[in-house]
N, C-alpha and C positions, 0 to 999 in steps of 0.2 A: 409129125406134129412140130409148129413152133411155137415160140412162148416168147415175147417179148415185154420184160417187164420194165415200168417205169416207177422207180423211187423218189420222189422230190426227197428232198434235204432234209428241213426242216422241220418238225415234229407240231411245232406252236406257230412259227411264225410263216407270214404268203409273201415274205421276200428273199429274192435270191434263192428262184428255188430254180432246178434244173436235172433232166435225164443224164445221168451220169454214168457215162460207158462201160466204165469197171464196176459200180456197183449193178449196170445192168445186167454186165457180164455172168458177173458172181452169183445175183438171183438167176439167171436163166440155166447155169449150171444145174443148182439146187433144184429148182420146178424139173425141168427136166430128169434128173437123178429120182426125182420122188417117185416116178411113174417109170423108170425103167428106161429113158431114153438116154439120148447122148447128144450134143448141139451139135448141127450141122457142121462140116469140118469146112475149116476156113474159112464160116460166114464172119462177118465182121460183127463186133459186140452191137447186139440192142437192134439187127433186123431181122427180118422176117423170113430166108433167103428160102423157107421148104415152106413157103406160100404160093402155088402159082398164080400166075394171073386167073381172076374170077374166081378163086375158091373162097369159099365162106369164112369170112374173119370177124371173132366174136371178140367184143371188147370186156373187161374185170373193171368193176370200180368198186373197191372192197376198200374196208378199214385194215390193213397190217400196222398201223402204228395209230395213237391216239389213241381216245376215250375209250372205244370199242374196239380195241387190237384183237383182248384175248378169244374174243366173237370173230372178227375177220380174220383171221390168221389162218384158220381150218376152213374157211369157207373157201378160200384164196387155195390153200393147199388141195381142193379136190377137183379144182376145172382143171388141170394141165389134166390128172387121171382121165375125166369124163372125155376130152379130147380126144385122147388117147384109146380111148373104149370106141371112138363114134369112127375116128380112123381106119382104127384094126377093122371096121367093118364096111369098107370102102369108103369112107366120105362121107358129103353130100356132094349131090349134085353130080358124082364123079372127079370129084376134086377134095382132097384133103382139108379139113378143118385146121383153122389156126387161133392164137390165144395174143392177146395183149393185156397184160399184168396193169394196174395204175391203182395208189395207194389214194385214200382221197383223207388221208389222217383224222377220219371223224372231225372235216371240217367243211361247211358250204365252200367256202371261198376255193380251196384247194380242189373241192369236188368239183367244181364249174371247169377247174384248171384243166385236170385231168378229162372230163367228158370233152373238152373245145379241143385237146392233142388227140383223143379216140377218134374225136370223128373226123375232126379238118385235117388232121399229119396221118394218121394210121388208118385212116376210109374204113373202120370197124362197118360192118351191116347190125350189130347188134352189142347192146352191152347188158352183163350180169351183175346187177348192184343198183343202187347201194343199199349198203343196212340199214345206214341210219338216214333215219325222215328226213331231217333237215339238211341232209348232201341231196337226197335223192329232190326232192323238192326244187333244189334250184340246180339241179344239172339234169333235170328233165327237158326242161323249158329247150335246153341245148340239143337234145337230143328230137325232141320233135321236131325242130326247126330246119336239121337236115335228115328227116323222115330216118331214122335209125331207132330200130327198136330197142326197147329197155323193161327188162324184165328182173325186179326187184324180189332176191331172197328173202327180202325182212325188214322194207321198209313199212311200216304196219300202223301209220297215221291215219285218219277216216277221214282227210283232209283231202287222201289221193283219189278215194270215191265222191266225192265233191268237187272237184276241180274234173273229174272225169265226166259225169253228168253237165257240168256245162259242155262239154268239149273242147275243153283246151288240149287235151292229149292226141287227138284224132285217132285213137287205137293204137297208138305209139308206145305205151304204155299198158303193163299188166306187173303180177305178182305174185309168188306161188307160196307165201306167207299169208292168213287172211288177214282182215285190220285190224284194229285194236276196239271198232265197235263191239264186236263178239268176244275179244278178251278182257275189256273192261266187264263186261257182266260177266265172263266166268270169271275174275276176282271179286265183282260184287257180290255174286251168290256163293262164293266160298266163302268169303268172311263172313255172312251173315248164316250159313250153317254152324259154323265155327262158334256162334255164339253172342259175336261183336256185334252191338247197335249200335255203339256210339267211334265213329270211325276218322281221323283225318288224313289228309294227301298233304304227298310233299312231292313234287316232280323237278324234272329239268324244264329248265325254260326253252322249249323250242316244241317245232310242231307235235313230236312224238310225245311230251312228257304234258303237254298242256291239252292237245286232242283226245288223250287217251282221260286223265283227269276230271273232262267233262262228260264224257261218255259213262266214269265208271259213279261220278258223282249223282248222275242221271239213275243207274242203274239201281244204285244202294236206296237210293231215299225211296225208289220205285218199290223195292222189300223191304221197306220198312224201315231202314234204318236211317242214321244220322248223320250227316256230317259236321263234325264240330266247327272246322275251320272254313265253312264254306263261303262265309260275308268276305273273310279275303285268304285268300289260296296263297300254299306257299308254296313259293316256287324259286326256283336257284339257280345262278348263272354259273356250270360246269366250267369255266377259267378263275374263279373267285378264290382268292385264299385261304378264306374260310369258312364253315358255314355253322358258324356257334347262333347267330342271329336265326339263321333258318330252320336250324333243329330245334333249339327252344319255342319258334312260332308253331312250328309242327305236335309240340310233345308236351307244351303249357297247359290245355284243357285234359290232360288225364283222356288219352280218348285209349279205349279198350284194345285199337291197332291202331299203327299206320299204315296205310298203301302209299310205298314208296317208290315212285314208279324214277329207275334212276338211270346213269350211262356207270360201268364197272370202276371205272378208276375214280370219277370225281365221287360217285356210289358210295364206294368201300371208305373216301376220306370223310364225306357226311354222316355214315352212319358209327364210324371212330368215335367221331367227337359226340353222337348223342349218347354213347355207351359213356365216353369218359367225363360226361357232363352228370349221369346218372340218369338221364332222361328216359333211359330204352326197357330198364329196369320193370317188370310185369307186362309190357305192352307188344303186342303179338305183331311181329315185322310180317310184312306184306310183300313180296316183290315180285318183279316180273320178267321179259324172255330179256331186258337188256343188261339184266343182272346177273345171267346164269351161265355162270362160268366153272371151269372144277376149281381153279385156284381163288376161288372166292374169297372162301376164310383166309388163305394165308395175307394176302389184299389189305382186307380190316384190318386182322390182328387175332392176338391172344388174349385173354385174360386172365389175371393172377391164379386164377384157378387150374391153369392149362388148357381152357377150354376154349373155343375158338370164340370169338364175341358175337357172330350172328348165328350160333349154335340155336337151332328151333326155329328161326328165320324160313317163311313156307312163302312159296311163289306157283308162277302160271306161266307155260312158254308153249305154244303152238307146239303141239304132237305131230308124231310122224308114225303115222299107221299105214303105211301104201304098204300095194302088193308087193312090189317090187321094195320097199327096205332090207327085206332077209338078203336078199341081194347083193345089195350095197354096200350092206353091213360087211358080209362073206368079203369084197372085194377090198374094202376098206383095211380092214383089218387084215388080210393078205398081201397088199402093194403097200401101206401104212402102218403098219403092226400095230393099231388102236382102233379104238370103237368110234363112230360117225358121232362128232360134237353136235351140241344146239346148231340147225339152221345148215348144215351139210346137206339133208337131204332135198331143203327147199332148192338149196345152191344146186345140185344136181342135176334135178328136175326143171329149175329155168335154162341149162345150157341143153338138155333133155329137148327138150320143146321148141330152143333157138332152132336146132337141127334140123329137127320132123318138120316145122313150118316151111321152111326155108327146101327144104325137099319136097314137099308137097306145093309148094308152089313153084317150081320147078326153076327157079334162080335164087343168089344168091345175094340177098339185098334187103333191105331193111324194110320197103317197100313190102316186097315179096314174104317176109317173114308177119309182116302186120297182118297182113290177106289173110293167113292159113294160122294165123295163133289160136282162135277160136275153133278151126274145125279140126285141129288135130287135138288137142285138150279137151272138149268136153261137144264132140260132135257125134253123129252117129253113125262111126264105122265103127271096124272092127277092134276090138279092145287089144289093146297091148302092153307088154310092160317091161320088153324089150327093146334097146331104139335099134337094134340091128335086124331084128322081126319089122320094126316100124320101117327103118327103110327101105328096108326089102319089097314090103308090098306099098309104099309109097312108087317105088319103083316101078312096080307092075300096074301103079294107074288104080289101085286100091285106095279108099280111105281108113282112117283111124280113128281112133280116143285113147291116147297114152294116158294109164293110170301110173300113176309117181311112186317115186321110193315114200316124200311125204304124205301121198294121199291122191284124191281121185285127180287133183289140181283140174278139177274145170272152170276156166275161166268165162267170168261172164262178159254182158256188155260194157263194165265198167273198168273191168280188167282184175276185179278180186276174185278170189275163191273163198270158201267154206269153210273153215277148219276145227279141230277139235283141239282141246287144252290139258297138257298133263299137269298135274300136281308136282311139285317139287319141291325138297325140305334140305335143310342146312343138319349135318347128324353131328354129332358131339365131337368125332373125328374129325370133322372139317368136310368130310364127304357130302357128295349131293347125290340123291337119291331120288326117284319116282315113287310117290305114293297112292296115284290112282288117277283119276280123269272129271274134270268137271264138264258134265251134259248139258246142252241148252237146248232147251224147246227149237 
């Protein structure tokens, strides 16, 4: 296994950024450490030296710093393992799998950065990411363009099934998160059992936070209910200093919740200030998968009471029911000593699938992985839920249907899946818990 990770600098700003040897060095250390290896002796910092030529090299374009750290951090942390599992079990292709790390700081401009080094410096065949909608959005375009596949843990906009049906993606593109059309109506019909008719949104301003906002706006008034703030939508730019202006527009009509559909850091500063404003005071918090993090509460804050400020705070984050979870979980927590965070198992299951395509189509190429996305995920061979059983009989000229650690992941023609929604609540401890499952027709 190799692992080549790239750090830009920078955390805010897109100048002066640069792969920096010793910081590559140090991450490459660490990834490798996590999963049990050791870097190649005497390769030089930040290359690939236990790649041969034509073996399969899968590209990472994850948040480890920015808005969405505390989400990409674990996602990031479990492709060196998956590598490492697909290894120990020959390869593909007869050739070892390899990893290129690239942080895209929960930012478009930086995410462009890092997909144009994936694919034009590093010949990645395929990349894992991004999380958030608005990296993945505009470092797709990249990625089509020199036919390299990209297969998104959780970018979860209904922007990307819309841009897919025209065919701007050419099948370049899939996702083993499903979108946010299906998650906005299981937040709408959770609030509206819950009680709430009269309901406002407060989102980020970008594709995820304003995609999902129409879709759940659509769903609510569909049941019945209201939304107060819907003549003009509030919506917040995640760089802003503050957002005393946008939680008062949010929180002025007394509405019974809000669905705040938000990113963790600039999240946890908005919903500060509605608590310290008095605003939040009776009104039932709403949130969803880009909010659900364990260190939430500490995030926000406390309140003079000791009690954490989004204490009762209930949300929606795509479930992970696959067969293969208990699995995962077992491995995770053995090479990791902790439980699979939010979005682990989708991340898993897209480097899962990189594999089996890319095997099944008997090269190692982006090309070759687009061809076979579709009939190893939701084709009609033999079921599987192992990818060393998978390649095993991809080998012997068998076909598949990898069913996932997240779920059945069959992807369609658009490149989405299906998915179901846990419940989740903020407890008086600061803990976050699973409270049950919202069903959709």
């Amino acid at each position: 296994m190799a692992v080549m990770p790239d750090r830009p600098v920078s955390p805010r700003s897109t100048a002066h950024r640069s792969w920096l040897p010793l910081l590559a060095a140090a991450a490459l250390t660490s990834a490798l450490s996590a999963c049990g290896g050791q870097p190649a002796a005497n390769a030089p910092a930040g290359t690939d030296a236990a790649a041969p030529a034509g073996g399969l090299k899968v590209g990472a374009l994850l948040p480890t710093t920015g808005d969405l750290q505390s989400i990409g951090q674990p996602m990031s942390e479990i492709l060196p393992l998956a590598v490492e599992t697909i290894n120990a079990c020959g390869g593909v292709n007869g050739k070892p799998v390899s990893l290129v790390l690239a942080d895209d700081q929960t930012d478009p401009t930086v995410g462009v950065e890092g997909m144009t080094k994936l694919v034009e410096v590093d010949k990645v065949a395929g990349v894992v990411g991004s999380f958030a909608s608005s990296v993945s959005g505009a470092a797709v375009d990249v990625a089509v363009r020199n036919k390299v596949m990209m297969i998104s843990p959780g970018s979860t906009s209904p922007v990307f099934t819309e841009r897919a049906k025209k065919g701007e993606f050419q099948g370049f593109w899939a996702r083993t998160a499903p979108p946010d059309t299906y998650q906005a109506e299981a937040l709408a019909k959770l609030a509206f059992e819950q009680g709430h008719k009269r309901v406002s949104t407060i989102v980020i301003n970008n594709d995820y936070g304003v995609g999902f906002e129409q879709k759940f706006v659509a769903a609510f008034k569909k049941l019945g209910g209201t939304i107060v703030n819907e003549a003009k939508p509030t919506r917040y730019d995640p760089k802003a200093a503050t957002f005393e202006s946008e939680v008062n527009a949010a929180f002025s009509q007394k509405p019974d919740a809000v669905a705040a559909i938000l990113y963790v850091e600039s999240g946890a500063l908005l919903l500060k200030a509605a608590y310290e404003q008095g605003l939040s005071k009776g009104v039932q918090i709403m949130l969803t998968d880009g909010m659900k993090t364990d260190d939430l509460a500490k995030q926000v804050g406390m309140g003079p009471d000791g009690k954490p400020i989004v204490a009762g705070a209930i949300g929606t984050v795509p479930g992970a029911d696959g067969v293969s979870l208990k699995a995962l979980t077992e491995l995770v927590q053995k090479k990791l000593n902790k439980a699979p965070a939010a979005f682990v198992p989708q991340t898993w299951d897209a480097m899962m699938l990189m594999a089996l395509a890319a095997q099944a189509a008997g090269e190692n190429t982006g090309t070759g992985i687009q061809s076979k996305i579709r009939e190893v995920s939701s084709g009609s061979g033999e079921v599987v839920t192992d990818v060393c059983k998978g390649l095993e009989l991809l080998k012997a000229g068998k076909t598949i249907n990898y069913q996932g650690a997240s779920g059945n992941v069959d992807i369609d023609e658009n490149g989405d899946v299906v998915g179901n929604y846990d419940v989740w609540n903020v407890e008086n401890d600061g803990k976050i818990s699973i409270k049950g499952k919202v069903k959709l027709q």
